[in-house]
C-alpha positions as CSV (number, residue, x, y, z in Angstrom):
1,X,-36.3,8.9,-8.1
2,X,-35.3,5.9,-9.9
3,X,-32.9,3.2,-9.0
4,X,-29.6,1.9,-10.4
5,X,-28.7,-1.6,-8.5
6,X,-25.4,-2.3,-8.0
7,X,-24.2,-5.8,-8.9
8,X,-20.6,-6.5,-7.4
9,X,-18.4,-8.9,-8.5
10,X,-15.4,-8.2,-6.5
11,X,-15.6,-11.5,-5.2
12,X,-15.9,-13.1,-8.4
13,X,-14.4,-11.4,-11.2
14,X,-12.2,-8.4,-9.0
15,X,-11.0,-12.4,-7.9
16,X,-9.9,-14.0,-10.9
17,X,-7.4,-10.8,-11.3
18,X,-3.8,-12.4,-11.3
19,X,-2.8,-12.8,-7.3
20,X,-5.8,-12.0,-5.9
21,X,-7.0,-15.1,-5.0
22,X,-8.8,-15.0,-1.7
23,X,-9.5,-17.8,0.8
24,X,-13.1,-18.4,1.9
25,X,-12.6,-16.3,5.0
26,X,-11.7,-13.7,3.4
27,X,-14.3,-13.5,1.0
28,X,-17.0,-13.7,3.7
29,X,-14.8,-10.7,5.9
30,X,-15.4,-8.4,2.5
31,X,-19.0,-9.7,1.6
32,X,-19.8,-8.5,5.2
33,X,-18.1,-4.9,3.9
34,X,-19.9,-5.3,1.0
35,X,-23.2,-5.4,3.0
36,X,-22.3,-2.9,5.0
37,X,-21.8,-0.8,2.0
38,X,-25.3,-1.4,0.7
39,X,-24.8,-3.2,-2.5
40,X,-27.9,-4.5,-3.6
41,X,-26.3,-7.6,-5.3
42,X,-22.7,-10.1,-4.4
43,X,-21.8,-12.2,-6.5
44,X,-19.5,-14.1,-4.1
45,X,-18.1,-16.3,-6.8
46,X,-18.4,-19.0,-9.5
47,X,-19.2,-22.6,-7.7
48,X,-18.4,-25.1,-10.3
49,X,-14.7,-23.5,-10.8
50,X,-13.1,-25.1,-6.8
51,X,-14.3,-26.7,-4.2
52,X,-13.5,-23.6,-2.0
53,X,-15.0,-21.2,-4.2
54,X,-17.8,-23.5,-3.9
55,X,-17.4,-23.3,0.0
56,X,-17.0,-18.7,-0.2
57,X,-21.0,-18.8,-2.1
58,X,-21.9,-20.7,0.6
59,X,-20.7,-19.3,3.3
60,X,-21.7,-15.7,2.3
61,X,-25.4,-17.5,1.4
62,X,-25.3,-18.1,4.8
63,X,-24.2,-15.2,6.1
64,X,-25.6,-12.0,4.5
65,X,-28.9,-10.7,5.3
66,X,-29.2,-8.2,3.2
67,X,-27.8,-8.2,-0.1
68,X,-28.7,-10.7,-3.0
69,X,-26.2,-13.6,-2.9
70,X,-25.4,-14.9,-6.5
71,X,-23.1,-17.2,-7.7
72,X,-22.0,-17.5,-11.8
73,X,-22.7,-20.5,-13.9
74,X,-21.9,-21.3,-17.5
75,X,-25.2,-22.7,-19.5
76,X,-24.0,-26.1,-18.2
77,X,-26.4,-28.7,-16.2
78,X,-23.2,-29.2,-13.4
79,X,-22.2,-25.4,-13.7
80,X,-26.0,-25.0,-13.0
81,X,-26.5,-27.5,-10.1
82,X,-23.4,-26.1,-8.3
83,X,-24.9,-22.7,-8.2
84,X,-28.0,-23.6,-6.7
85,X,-26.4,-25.6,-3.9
86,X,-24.1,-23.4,-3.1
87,X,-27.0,-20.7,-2.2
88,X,-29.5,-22.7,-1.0
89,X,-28.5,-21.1,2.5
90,X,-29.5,-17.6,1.1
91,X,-32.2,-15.5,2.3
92,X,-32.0,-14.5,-1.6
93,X,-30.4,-15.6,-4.2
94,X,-29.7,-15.4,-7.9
95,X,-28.0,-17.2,-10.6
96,X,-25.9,-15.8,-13.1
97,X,-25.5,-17.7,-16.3
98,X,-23.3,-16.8,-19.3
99,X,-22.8,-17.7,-22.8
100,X,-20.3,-16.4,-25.7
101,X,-22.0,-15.2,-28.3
102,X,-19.3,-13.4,-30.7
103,X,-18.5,-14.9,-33.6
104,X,-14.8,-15.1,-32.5
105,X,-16.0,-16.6,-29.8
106,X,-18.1,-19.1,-31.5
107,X,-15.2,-20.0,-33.9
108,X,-12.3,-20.5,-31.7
109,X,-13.8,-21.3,-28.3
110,X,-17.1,-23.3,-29.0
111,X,-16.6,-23.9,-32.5
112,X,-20.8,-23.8,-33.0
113,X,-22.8,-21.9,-35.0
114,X,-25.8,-19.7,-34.3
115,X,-28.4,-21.6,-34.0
116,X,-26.5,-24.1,-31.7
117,X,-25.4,-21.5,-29.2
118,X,-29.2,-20.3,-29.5
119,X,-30.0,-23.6,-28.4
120,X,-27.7,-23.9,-25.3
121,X,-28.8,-20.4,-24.2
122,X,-32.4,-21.5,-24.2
123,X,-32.1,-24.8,-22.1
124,X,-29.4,-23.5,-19.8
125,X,-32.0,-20.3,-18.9
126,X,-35.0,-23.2,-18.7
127,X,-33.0,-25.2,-16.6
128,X,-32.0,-22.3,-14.2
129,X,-34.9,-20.6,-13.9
130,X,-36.4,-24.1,-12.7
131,X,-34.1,-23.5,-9.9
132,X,-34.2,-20.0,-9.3
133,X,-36.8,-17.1,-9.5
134,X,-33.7,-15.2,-9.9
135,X,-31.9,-15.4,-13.4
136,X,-29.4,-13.3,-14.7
137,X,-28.4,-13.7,-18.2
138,X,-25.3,-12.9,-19.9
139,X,-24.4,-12.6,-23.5
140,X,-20.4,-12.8,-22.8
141,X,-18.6,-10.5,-25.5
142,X,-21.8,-8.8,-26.5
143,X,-20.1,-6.0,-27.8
144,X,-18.7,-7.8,-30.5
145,X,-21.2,-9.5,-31.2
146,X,-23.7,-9.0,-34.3
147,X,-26.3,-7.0,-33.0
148,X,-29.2,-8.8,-35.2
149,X,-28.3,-12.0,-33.0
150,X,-27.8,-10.7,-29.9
151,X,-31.1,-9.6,-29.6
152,X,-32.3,-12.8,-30.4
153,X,-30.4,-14.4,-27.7
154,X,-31.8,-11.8,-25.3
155,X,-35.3,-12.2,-26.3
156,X,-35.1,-16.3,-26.1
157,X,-33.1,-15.7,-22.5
158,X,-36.0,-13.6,-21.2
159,X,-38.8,-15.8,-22.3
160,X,-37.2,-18.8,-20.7
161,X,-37.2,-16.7,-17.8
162,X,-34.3,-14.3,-17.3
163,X,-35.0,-11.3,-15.3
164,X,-32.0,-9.5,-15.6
165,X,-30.0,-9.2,-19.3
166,X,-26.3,-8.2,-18.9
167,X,-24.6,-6.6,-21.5
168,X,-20.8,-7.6,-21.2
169,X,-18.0,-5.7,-22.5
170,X,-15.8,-8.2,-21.9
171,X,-12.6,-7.5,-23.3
172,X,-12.9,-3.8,-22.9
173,X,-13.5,-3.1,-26.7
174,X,-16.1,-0.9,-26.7
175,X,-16.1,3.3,-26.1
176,X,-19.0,5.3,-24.8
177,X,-20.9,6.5,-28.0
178,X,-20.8,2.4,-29.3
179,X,-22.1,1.1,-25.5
180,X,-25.0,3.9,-25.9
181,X,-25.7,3.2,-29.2
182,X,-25.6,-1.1,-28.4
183,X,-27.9,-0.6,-25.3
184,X,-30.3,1.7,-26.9
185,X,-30.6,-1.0,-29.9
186,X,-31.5,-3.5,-27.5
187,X,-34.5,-1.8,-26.2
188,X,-35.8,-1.1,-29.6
189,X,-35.5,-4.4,-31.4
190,X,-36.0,-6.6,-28.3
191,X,-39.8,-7.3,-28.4
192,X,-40.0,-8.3,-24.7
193,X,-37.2,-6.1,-23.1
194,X,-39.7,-4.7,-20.6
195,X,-39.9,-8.0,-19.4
196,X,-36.2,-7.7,-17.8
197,X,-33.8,-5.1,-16.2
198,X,-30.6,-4.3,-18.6
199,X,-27.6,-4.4,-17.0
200,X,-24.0,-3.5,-18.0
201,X,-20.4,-5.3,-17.2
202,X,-17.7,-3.3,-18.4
203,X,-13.8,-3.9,-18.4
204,X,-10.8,-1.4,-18.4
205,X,-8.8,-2.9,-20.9
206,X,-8.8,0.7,-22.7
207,X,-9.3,2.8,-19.9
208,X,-13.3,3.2,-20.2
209,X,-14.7,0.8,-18.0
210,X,-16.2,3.5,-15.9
211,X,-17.3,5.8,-18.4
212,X,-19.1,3.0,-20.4
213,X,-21.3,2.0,-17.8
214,X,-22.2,5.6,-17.1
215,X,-23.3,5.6,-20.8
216,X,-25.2,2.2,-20.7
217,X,-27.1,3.7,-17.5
218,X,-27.9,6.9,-19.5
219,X,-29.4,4.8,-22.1
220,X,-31.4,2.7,-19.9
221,X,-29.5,0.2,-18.4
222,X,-30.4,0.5,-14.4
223,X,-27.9,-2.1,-13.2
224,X,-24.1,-1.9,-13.5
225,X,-21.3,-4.8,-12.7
226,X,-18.4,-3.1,-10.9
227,X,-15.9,-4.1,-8.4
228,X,-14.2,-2.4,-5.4
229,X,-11.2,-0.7,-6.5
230,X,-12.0,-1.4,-9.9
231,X,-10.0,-4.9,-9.6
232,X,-10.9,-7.9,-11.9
233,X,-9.4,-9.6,-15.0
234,X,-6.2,-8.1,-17.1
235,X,-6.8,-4.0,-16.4
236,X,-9.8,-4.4,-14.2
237,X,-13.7,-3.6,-14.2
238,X,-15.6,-0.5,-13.5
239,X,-15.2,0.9,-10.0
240,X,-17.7,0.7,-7.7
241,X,-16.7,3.5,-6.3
242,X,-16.7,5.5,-9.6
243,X,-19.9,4.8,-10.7
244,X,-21.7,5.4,-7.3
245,X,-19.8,8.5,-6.9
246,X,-20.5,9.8,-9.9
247,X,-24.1,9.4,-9.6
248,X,-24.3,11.1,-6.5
249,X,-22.0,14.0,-7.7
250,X,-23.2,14.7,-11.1
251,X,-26.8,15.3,-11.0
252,X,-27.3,17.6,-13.3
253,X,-26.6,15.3,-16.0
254,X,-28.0,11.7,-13.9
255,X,-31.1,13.6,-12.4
256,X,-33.0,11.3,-10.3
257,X,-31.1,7.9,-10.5
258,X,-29.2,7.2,-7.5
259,X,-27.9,3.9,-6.2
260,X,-28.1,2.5,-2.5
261,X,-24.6,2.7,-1.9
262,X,-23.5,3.9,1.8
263,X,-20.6,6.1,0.4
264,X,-19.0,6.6,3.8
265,X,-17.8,3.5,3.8
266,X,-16.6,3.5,0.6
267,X,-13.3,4.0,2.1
268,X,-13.1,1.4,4.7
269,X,-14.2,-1.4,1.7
270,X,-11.6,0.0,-0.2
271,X,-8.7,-0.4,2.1
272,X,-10.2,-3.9,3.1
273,X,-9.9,-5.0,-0.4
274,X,-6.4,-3.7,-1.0
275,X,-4.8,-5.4,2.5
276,X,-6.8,-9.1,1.5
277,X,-5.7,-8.9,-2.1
278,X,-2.7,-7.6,-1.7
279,X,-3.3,-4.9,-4.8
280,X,-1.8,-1.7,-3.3
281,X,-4.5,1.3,-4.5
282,X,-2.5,3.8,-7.2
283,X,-2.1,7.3,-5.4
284,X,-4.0,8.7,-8.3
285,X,-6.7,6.6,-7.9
286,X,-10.1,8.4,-8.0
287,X,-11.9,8.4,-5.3
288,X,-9.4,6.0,-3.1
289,X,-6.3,6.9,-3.9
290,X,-4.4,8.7,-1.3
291,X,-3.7,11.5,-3.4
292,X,-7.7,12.2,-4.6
293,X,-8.4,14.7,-1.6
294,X,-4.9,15.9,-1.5
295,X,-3.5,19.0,-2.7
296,X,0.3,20.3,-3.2
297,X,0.0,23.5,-5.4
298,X,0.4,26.3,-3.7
299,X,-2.4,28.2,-6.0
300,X,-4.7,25.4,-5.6
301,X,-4.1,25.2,-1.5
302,X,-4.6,29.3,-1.4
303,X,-8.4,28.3,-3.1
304,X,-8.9,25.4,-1.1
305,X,-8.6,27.4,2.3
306,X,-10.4,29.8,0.8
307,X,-13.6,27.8,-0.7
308,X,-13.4,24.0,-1.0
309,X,-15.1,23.7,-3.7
310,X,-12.5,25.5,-6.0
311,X,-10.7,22.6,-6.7
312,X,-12.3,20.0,-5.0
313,X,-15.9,18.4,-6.8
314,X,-16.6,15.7,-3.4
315,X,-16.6,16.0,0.0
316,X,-13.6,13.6,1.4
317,X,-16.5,13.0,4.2
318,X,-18.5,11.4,1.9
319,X,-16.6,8.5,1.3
320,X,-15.6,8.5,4.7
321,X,-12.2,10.4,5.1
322,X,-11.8,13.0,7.2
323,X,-10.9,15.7,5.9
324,X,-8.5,17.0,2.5
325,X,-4.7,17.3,3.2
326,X,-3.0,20.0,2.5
327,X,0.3,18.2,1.5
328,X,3.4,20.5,2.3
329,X,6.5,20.1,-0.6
330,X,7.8,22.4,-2.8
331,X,5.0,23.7,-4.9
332,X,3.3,24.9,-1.7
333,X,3.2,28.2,-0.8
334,X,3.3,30.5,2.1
335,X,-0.8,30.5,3.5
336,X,-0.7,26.3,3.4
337,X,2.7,26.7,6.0
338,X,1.1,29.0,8.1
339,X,-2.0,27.5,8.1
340,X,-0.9,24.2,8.8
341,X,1.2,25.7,11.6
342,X,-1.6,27.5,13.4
343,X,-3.4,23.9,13.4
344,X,0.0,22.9,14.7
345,X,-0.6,25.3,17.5
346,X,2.1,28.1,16.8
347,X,1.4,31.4,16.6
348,X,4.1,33.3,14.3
349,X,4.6,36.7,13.6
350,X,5.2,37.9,9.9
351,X,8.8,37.7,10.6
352,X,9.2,34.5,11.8
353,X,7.0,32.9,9.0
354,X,9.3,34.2,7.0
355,X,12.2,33.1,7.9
356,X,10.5,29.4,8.3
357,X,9.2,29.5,4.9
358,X,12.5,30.3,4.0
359,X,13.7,26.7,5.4
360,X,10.7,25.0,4.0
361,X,11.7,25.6,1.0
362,X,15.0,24.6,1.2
363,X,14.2,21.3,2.6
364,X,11.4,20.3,0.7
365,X,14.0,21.1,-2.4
366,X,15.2,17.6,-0.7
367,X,12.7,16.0,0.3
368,X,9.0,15.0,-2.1
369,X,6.3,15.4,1.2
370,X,6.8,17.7,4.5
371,X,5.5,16.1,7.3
372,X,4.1,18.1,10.9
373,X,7.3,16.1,12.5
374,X,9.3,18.5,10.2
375,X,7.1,21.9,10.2
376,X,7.9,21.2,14.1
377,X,11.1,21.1,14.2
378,X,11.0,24.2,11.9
379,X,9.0,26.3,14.3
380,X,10.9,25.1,17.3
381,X,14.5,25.8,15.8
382,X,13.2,29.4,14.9
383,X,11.3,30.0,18.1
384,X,14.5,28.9,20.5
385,X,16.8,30.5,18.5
386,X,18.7,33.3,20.2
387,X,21.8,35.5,17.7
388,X,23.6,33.2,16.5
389,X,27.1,33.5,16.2
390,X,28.0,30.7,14.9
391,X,26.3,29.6,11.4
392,X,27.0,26.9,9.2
393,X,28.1,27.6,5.7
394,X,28.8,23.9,4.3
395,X,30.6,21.0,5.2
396,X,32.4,18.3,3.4
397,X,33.1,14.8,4.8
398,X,35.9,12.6,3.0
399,X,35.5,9.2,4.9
400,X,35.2,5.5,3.8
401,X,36.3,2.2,4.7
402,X,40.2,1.8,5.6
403,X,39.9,5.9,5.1
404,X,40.7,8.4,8.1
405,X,37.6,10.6,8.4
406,X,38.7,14.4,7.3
407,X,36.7,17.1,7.1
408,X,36.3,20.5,6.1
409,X,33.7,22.6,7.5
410,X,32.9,26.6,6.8
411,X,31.3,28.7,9.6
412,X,30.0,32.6,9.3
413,X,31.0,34.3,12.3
414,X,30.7,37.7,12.7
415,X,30.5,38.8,9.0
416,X,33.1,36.3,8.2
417,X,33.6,33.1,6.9
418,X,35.8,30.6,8.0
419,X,37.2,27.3,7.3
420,X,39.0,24.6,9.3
421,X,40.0,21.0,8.6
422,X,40.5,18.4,10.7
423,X,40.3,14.5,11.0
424,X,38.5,12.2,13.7
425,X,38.1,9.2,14.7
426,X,34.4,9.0,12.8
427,X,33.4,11.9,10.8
428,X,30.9,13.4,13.0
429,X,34.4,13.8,15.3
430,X,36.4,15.1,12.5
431,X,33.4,17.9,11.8
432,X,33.8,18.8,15.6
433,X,37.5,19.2,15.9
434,X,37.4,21.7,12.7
435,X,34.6,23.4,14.7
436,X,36.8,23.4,17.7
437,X,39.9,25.0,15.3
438,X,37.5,27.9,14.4
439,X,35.6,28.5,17.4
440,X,38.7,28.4,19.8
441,X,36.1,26.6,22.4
442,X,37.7,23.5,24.1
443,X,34.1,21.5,24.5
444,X,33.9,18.6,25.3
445,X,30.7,16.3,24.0
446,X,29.1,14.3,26.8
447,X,26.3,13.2,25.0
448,X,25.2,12.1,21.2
449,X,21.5,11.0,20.1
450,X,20.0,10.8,16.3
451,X,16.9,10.2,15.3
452,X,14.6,10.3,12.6
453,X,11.5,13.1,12.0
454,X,9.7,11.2,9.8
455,X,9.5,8.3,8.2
456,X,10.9,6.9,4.7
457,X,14.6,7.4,2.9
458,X,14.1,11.1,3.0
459,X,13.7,11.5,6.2
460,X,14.8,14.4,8.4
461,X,17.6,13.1,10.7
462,X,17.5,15.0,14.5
463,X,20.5,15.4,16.4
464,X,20.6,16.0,20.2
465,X,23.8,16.9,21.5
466,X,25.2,17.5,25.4
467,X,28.4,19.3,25.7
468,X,30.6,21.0,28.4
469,X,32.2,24.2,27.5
470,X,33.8,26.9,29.9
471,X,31.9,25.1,32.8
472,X,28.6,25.4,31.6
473,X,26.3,22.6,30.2
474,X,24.1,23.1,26.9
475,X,22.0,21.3,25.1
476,X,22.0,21.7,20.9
477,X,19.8,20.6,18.4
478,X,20.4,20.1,14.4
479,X,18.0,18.4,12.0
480,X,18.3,17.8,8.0
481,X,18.0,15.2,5.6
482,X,22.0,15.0,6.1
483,X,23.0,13.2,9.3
484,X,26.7,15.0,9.6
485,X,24.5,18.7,8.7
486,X,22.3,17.5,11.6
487,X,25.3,16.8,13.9
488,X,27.3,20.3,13.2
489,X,24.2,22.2,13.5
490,X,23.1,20.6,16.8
491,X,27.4,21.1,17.9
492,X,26.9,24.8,16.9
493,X,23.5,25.4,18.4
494,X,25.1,24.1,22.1
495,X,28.2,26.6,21.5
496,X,25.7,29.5,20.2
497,X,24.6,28.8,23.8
498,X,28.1,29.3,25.7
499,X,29.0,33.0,27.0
């Protein structure tokens, strides 16, 4: 088995992401995660750049007994000096030193040549490694960088005393092919490679942050720079949770590297990240997003009941949900509804799924996710529900401000449909009294509640009526997306109910 080590910079670069600045606190809550998760390296943030990202290293130096604790320096004496006191409370530490070494960076940023930047590498890895047995060094925008050149910087960086090189991608240039190609270069013109462990750092600007550093590990590299949630500058960095996942599930084409990683509690750092940054996780996130273990298709919920594996590659366990969903809306078919209602506890004949599949479908025509709350009320309308002789056919409410409520409502009774208008003082009132017209029932309402299912806009409304009619008391119920279809529902269930 070999090792991949995972560097994470969540608290450094996932930080520098546009509003996700994070108070000390809060970077010492999620390097405790971080722990907890088993990275083998935090780099809790870049000293030199505040005095409270100054204070985060320090207090995560101080605190974390497990993981390395590094913090990121340019190839400058203060940058330098900051580091080092800002970790001299760690159990162990690193520094992490960078340096451009494009030649669009050396135009337009440091306006050196070669040679000069050659020079700067070399004394800021001396001075470092003076205060550190840990050095990291990193060639920032290596993959624009002329190759030729590059490797010299990384062979000077490693004889001053680098022990880990890092191959940045910083602007998320590159593609998989070039970051194998770049990384397998550097261990063939590199004379004293051997000497260091290659790392990789990509970005996401093109949507291949993930897949590069996969590619830079098959060609060598055994550490990667990723964040949690894949947050960090412009589109991101590679996911943590990507790479460690895909590692784990892909062994066939990874063999024997694995990473440290505690994937059950992949999860938990994942939501810690998103409520302290205040980045909400996209549903279609892999691996976090709500929707990765969830599954709407009917055909695809048919194969899941039947063998996970047909449409699912990880176990939600593994990274520390649960269970998968079966997510009830309109694409779902009949075996998800009953299955979900046997968990529900009801026990159904053929007949009576029928008829609630019916429903289901009808309502999740209005609504995008069914909740249990509704698949409840479902069961229980069908399961109470005695002949009815009095169904709704439609209603139509003209009402508005300065507008006296009228409506016009169509019931089937007995093979027939018929119609009634009436106004009210409110609308529900003025779908009552066209009831009243049809029915031929004086009933009188002694009692009114609505409330909601489920949560969100779409929400099924419940209605909960009380009436007297022909001195009996009954009790109706109505529910639908449609507060005054709730309310003539529940009005007609309580008359279905008078003999």
């Amino acid at each position: 088995m070999e090792k991949v080590i995972v560097f994470d910079t969540t608290l450094r670069d996932g930080e520098q992401a546009p509003g996700a600045a994070l108070t000390s606190e809060q970077k010492l809550e999620v390097a405790y995660q971080l722990q907890n998760l088993g990275v083998d390296i935090i780099e809790a943030g870049f000293p030199i750049a505040s005095p409270d990202d100054f204070k985060a290293v320090s207090l995560v130096a101080r605190d974390i007994n497990t993981s390395i604790v590094c913090g990121l320096a340019r190839c400058l004496k203060d940058d330098i000096e900051a580091a080092y006191n800002s970790l001299k409370k760690a159990r162990r530490s690193r520094i992490h030193i960078f340096l451009a070494t494009s030649k669009i960076h050396l135009q337009y940023k440091f306006k050196k040549v070669e040679d000069e930047i050659l020079a700067i590498a070399k004394k800021g890895t001396h001075l470092a490694r003076n205060y550190c047995d840990d050095i990291e060094f990193s060639p920032e925008d290596a993959t624009r960088s002329n190759r030729d050149f590059l490797f010299r910087v990384i062979e000077t960086a490693i004889k001053q005393g680098a022990r880990t090189i890092n191959i940045p991608d910083t602007v998320g240039y590159s593609y998989p092919q070039e970051i194998h190609s770049l990384i397998t270069d550097i261990f063939n013109n590199v004379s004293n490679i051997q000497k260091a462990v290659i790392s990789i750092h990509c970005h996401d600007d093109l949507g291949m942050a993930t897949a590069n550093s996969l590619s830079a590990v098959l060609a060598g590299a055994r550490q990667v720079h990723c964040t949690v949630n894949g947050i960090g500058e412009r589109a991101g960095n590679a996911s943590l949770e990507e790479i460690a996942m895909a590692l784990k599930t892909r062994k066939d084409v990874f063999g024997n590297l694995y990473t440290q990683i505690a994937t059950k509690e992949i999860s938990r750092a994942s939501r810690l990240v998103s409520t302290s940054t205040g980045f909400v996780v996209p549903p279609n996130k892999a691996i976090v997003g709500d929707n990765a273990f969830r599954h709407e298709s009917g055909i695809h919920q048919d194969a899941i009941l039947k063998k996970r594996i047909t449409y699912e590659i990880m176990n939600p366990q593994d990274i520390g949900i649960g269970r998968s969903e079966l997510v009830l809306g309109k694409h779902s078919g009949r075996h998800a509804l009953n299955k979900r209602l046997k968990d529900l506890g009801f026990k159904l004949d053929e007949k009576r799924i029928n008829v609630i599949f019916k429903r289901f479908k009808e309502l999740a025509d209005k609504k995008k996710e069914i909740f249990d709350d509704d698949l409840i009320v479902l069961a229980e309308e069908e399961i109470r529900e005695k002949k009815r002789i009095y169904e709704l056919a439609s209603v139509k409410v003209v009402t508005g401000t300065d507008i006296i409520p009228e409506a016009t409502v169509k019931i089937k009774h007995k093979g027939l449909l018929r119609q009634a208008e009436s106004r009210g003082d409110g609308p529900v009132d003025a779908c009552y009294k066209a009831i009243d017209k049809i029915t031929k029932i004086k009933a009188k309402l002694l009692n009114y509640k609505l409330e909601a299912i489920t949560k969100g806009k779409d929400a099924q409304g419940l209605v909960r009526v009380e009436i007297r009619a022909k001195a009996k008391t009954t009790i109706g119920r109505g529910s639908s997306t449609d507060i005054l279809e709730a309310s003539v529902k529940a009005y007609l269930d309580a008359l279905n109910q008078v003999r």
